[in-house]
N, C-alpha and C positions, 0 to 999 in steps of 0.2 A: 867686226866687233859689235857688241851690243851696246845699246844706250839705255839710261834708265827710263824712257819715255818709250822704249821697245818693252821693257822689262816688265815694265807696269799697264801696259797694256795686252803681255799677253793673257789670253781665255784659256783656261780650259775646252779639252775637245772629249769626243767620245772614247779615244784611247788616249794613251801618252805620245807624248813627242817631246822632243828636245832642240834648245835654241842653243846653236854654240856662240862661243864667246871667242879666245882664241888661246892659243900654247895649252889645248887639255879643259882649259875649262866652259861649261855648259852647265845650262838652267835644265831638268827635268820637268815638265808640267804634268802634272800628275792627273787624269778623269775626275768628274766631281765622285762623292762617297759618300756615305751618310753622315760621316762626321765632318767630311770636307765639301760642303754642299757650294764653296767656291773654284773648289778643284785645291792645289797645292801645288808650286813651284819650289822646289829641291835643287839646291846650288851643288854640281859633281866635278869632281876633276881628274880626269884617266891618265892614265900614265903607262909603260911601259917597262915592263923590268924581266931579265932575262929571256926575251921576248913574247914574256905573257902580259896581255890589257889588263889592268885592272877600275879600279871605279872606288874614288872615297868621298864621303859627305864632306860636305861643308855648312851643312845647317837652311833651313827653309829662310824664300824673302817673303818677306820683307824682312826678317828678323836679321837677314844676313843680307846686306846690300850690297849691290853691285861693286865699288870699290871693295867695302870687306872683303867680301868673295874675292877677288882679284888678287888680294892683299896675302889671303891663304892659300890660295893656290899657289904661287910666287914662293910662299914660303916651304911646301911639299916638294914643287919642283928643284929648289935649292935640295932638298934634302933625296930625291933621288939621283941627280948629280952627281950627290956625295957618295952615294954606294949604298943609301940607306930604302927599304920598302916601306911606306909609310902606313899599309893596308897592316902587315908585321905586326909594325908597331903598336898600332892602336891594338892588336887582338893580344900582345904583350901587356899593355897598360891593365886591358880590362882585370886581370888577375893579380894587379898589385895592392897593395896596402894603401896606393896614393891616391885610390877611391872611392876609398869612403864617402859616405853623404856630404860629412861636412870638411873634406878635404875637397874636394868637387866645387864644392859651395865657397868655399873661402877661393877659389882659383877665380871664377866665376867673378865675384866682388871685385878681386884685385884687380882682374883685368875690363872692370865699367867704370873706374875712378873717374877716366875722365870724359862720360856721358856727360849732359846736359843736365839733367835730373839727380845731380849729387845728393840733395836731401833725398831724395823717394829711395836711393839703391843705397844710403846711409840707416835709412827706417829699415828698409827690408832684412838685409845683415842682421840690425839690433835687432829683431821678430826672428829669425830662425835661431841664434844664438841663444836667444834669451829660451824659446817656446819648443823647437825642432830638436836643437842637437842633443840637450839631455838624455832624450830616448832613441833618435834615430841616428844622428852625429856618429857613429862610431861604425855602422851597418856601410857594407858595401853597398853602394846607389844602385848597383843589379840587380840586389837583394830584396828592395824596396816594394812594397806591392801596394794596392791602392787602400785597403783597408789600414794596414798599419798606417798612410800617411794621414788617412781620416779621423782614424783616434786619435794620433798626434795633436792635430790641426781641431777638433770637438772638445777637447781640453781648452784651449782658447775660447771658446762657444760656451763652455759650459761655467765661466767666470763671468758672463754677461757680457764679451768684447765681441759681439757678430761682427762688426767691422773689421777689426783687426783679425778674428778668425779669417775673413775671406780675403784678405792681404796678405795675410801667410799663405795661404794656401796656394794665392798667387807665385808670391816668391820663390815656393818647393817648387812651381810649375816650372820658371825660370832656368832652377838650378838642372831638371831633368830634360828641358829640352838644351838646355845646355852642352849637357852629354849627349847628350843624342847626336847634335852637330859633331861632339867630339870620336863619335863612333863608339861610345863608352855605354850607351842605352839603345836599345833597338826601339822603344817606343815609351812614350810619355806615360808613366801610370798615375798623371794626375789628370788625364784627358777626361778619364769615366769618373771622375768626382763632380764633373758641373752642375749643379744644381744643389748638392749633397748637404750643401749647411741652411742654415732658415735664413731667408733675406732678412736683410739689415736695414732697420725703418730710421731714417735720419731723424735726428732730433735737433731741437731752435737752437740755437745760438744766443744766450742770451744777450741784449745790449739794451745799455740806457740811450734814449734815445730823448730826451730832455735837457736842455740844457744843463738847468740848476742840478739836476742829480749826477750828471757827468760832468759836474766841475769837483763832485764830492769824489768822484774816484778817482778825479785826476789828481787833485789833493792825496791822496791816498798815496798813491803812487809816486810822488814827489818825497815822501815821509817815509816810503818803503827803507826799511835798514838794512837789508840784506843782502848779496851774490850783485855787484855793481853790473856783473854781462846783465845777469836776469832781470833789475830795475831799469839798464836803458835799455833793451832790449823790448820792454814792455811801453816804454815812454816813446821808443820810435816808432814801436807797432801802431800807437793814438795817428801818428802823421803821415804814416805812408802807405793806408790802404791797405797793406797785403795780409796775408794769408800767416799765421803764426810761425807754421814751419820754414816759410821762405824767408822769416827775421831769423830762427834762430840759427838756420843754416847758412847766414849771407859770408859772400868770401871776400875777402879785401881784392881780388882780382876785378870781381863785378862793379868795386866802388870806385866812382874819380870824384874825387873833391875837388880839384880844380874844375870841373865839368858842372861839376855840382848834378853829379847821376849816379845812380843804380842801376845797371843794367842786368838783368837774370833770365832763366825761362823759369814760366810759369810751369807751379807742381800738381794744376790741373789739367791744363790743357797743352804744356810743352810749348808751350808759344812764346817768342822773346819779346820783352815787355822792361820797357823805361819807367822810372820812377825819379820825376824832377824831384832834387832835395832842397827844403825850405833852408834859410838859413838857420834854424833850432835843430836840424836834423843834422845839419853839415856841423854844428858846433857838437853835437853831442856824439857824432864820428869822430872829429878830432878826439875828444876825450876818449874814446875806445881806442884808437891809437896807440896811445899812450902804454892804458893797458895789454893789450893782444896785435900791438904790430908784427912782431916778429912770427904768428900764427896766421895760419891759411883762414883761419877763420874770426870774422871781429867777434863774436859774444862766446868768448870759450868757457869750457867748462872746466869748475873747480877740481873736477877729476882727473886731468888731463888737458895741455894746452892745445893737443890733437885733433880734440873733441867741441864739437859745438855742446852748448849747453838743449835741451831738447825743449820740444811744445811742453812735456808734461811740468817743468820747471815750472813755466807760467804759467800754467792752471793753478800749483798748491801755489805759489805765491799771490796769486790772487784769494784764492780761499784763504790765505794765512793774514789777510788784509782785513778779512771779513766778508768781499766781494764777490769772491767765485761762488757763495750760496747766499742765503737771503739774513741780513743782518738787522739791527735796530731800526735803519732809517730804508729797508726794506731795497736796499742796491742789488742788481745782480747785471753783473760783467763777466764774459768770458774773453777770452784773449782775441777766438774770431770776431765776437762779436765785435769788436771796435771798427771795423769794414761796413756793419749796419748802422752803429751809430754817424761814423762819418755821411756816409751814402742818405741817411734820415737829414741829420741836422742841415748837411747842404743845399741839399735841395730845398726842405721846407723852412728852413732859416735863414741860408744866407742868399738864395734864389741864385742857386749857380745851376747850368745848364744841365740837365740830365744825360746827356750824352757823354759832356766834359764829364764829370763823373764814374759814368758807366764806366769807358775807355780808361779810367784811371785805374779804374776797379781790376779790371784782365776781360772785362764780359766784350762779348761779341757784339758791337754798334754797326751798324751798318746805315749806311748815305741812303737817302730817296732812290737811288738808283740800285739800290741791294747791295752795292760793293763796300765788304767790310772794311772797315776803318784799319790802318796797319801802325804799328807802335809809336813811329812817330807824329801820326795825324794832328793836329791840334796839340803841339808840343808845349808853344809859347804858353796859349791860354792854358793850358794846365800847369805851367808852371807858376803862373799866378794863383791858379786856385789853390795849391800846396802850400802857397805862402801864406794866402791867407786864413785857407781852413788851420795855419801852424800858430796865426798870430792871433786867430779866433780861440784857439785852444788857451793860448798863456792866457788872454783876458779872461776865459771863465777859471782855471785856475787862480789866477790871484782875485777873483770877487770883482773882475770888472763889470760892467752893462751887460745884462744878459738881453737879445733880443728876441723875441716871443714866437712861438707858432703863429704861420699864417693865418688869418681865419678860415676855416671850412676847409684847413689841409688836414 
């Protein structure tokens, strides 16, 4: 049988060859190719029926990993057992009704619920629903060719959201290698679109990075009257460092109050990642309780208890503060940006270590010896720091001491 430390070391050779596994299943290694300039491993599982071999995908690794693969194979095998041809079947499926793009696409979703990455394959869904299905939603995914998925996906592009265009474009990729695994597409037609949309030039973040003026939006935001998910939702975001979409997607599963943690992965880098909670954070969790216990998720949305409330929530309410664009006393915050103001003020005001920071941050710290820091490293002392950058916060909000930039920082 194989190991994934076999799996992940096999090369590419000059031809193909195959690593078996066992009971029918084997990796395919496919020659490098111009578009596969690593070569390509292909998960197959043969079988026997009426005593003709045959051969069914299971989807390329890494995408389909070694237990997966197992997992499906296992489940074919049951079903030739049964009496059933699984090769049939899939060539049955391909002419049903039950293939369309976005029947495809919604199978697809159902079955990543429970990935690591719930906000990112939460986004993705809301972007082909909202952007995809209108026009393609209805076309069988055979149907599909790369120009129609371009115009689709250039509609996005041509609203000003390059970003989000190239996130969709992602996600159609998903849903057709999808199929592919499932025997339902012979080949990706979103392969020959790389490059096809204009690069996306990131833009600042904006954040007050001054005391006195980020006590005025904390202020703000204390006064907020609006959607209670989306004001503490924004009041946590000030204490804990992260990312907007991983406030608004957090699940009471990740939370222990007794523990007094957050534990999640990270929705840049998929890395699992601690977040000690100050006492301000763990009291303003109890209050979410209150509201959204009985939902998978603490800051729900008013649309639905189902639903997290999203990032865009907290941009217009910050705009609708006066803060998400530039107002009288000339404020400008955005939701990420409270990760720079934290990461500024600490450092140059309250002279906490920059690694302890970093590491709070999600960023890659690594020891004098190169060896990255791992989630727990420096736990204690950044639980102090959380408490204090939490206690530093209530003082500039209520008009406490503000203490000054270093000199020459």
């Amino acid at each position: 049988m194989l190991t994934d430390v076999q799996v992940r070391g096999l090369k590419a050779r000059s031809t193909q060859f195959k690593a078996y596994d066992s009971d029918g299943l084997f990796l395919l290694v496919l020659p490098v190719g111009p578009r596969t300039p690593k070569g390509t491993k292909a998960w197959r599982f043969r079988f026997m029926r009426d005593g003709k071999r045959s051969d069914v995908s299971l989807g390329n690794y890494p995408d389909v990993s070694l237990t997966e693969a197992r997992n499906r194979a296992a489940e074919l095998r049951h079903r030739v057992r049964s009496g059933k041809d699984p090769l049939q079947e899939r060539k049955a499926l391909k002419s049903t009704a039950g293939n369309t793009f976005q029947a495809v696409a919604e199978r697809f979703f159902a079955g990543r619920k429970g990935v690591k990455s719930v906000r990112g394959e939460f986004a993705n869904a809301s972007r082909l629903r909202r952007d995809v299905f209108p026009s393609l939603g209805a076309k069988p995914i055979g149907d599909l060719t790369p120009p129609m998925i371009l115009e689709a996906v250039r509609r996005v592009e041509a609203r000003g959201a390059s970003e989000a265009a190239a996130r969709t474009l992602r996600a159609v990729g998903q849903v057709c290698r999808f199929a592919l695994s499932e025997g339902i597409l012979p080949a990706d037609p979103t392969a020959s679109l790389r490059g096809s949309l204009k690069p996306h030039k990131a833009g600042h973040h904006a954040a007050e990075v001054d005391p006195e003026r980020l006590a005025q939006v904390l202020r703000a935001l204390e006064a907020y009257p609006g959607s209670p998910s989306v004001k503490n939702a924004l009041r946590l975001l000030t204490m804990v460092f992260a990312r907007p979409g991983e406030v608004t997607s957090m699940r009471w599963d990740d939370v222990d109050l007794q523990a007094r943690e957050w534990r999640y992965t990270l929705s840049k880098t998929e890395q699992d990642h601690i977040v000690p909670l100050a006492d301000q954070a763990v009291r303003l969790l109890e209050d979410m309780k209150l509201l959204s216990g009985g939902s998978e998720h603490v800051f729900t949305s008013a649309r639905g208890r189902g639903r997290p409330i999203t990032e865009n929530a907290l941009g217009c309410a910050l705009k609708g503060m006066g803060i998400g664009g530039r107002n009288d006393e000339g404020l400008r915050q955005t939701a990420h940006g409270f990760r720079a103001s934290a990461r500024t003020i600490l450092d140059e005001v309250l002279n906490v270590p920059v690694n302890l920071i970093e590491a709070q941050l999600g960023h890659v710290v690594r020891e004098f010896n190169g060896r990255a820091y791992n989630r727990t490293t420096h736990l204690p002392a950044r639980r102090d720091m959380m408490q204090q950058w939490a206690d530093y916060l209530d003082r500039l909000r209520d008009g406490g001491a503000v203490i000054p930039f270093r000199k020459g920082a």
